[in-house]
N, C-alpha and C positions, 0 to 999 in steps of 0.2 A: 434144178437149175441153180436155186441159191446155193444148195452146200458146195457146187463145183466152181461159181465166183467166189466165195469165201475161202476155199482151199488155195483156190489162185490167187487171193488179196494173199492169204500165210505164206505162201511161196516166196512169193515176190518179196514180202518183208523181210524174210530170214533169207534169200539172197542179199537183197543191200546190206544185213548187217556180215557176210561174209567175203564183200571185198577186200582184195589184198590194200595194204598203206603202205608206209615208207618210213622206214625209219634206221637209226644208225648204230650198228652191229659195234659194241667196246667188248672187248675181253670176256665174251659169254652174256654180254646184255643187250636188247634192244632196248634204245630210247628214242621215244616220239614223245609229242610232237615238235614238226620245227617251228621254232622259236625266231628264228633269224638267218643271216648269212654275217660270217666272220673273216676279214683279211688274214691271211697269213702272210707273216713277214721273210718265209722262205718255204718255199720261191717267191717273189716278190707278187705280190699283186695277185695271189692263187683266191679267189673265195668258193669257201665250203659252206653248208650246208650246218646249220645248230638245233642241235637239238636238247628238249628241256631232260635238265640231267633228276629231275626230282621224278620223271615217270620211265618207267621201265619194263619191259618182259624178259625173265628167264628166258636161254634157248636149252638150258638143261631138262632132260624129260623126268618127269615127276615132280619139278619145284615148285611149290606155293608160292601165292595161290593163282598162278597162273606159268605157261609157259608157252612160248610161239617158235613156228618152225618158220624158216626163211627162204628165199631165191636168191638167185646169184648174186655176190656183191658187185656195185655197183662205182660211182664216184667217191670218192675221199670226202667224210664226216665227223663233226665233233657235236662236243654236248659242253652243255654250260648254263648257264642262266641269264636271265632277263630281268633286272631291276630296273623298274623307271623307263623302261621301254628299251634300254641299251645294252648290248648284248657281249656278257662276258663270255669266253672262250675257256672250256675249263679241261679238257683231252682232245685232242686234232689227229687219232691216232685209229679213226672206226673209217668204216667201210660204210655206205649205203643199200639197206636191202629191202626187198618187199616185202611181208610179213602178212598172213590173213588169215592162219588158224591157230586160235589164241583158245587154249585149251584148260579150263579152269579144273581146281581138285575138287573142291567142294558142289556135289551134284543136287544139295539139301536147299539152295538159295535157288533150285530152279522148277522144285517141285511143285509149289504152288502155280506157276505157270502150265506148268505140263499136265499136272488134275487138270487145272481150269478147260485145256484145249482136248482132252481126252473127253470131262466131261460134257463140253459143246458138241463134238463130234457123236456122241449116245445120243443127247437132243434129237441133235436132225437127224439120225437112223431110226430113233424109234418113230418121229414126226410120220416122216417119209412111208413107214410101213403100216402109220394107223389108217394114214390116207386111203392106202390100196385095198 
C-alpha cells in the first residue's frame, strides 16, 4: 500500500511540473515570463502582454540547451524589460502561445535523479518480497 501512495505522490509531481504556461512566440523564440502590460501607441490604447526578454526557449528541434513545442497563437505579445519595476517595450511584434513540453539536450543533469528513483523502487520490491 505504501509503494502505490508513493507512486501516486511521483505522479502527481511530475504532472504539475508538466503544465502548459504562456508565453510569447518572436521570430523562433518563446519568452516567459510576463513581466508587465505595455500601451501601444497604435492602435491607440491597445495593451499587450511583456514578456521578460533575458528568458527564452528555442521552438527549433534539437537547440540547446533546451527547446519547446507550442499551441495556437493567441493575443498580440511583446518582450522587453523591467528596470525599477517599469516596463520597457522592446519587440511588439509576437504572438501569445501555451508552451508545456520543454525538452532539454543534456540527459546527464538528470541521471542522478533517475538512479535515485530506480533505486527506491528495488527497495520497496525487494522489502515487499522478503515480507512474503
Amino acid at each position: 500500500m505504501k509503494a502505490v501512495k508513493l507512486i501516486l505522490l511521483f505522479l502527481l509531481f511530475f504532472n504539475a511540473i508538466g503544465k502548459a504556461q504562456t508565453g510569447c512566440l518572436i521570430a523562433g523564440r518563446v519568452y516567459h515570463p510576463q513581466i508587465g502590460t505595455a500601451v501601444l501607441t497604435l492602435p491607440l490604447g491597445l495593451l499587450i502582454p511583456v514578456y521578460d526578454v533575458n528568458q527564452s526557449y528555442s521552438t527549433s528541434v534539437g537547440s540547446c540547451p533546451g527547446w519547446v513545442t507550442t499551441g495556437p497563437p493567441g493575443q498580440r505579445c511583446g518582450n522587453g524589460t523591467a528596470p525599477l519595476g517599469i516596463v520597457i517595450l522592446g519587440n511588439s511584434n509576437g504572438v501569445e502561445v501555451t508552451y508545456s513540453s520543454i525538452i532539454n539536450c543534456n540527459l546527464d543533469d538528470y541521471s542522478w535523479p533517475l538512479a535515485t528513483a530506480a533505486g527506491l523502487l528495488g527497495i520497496f520490491v525487494i522489502r515487499r518480497r522478503n515480507k512474503l
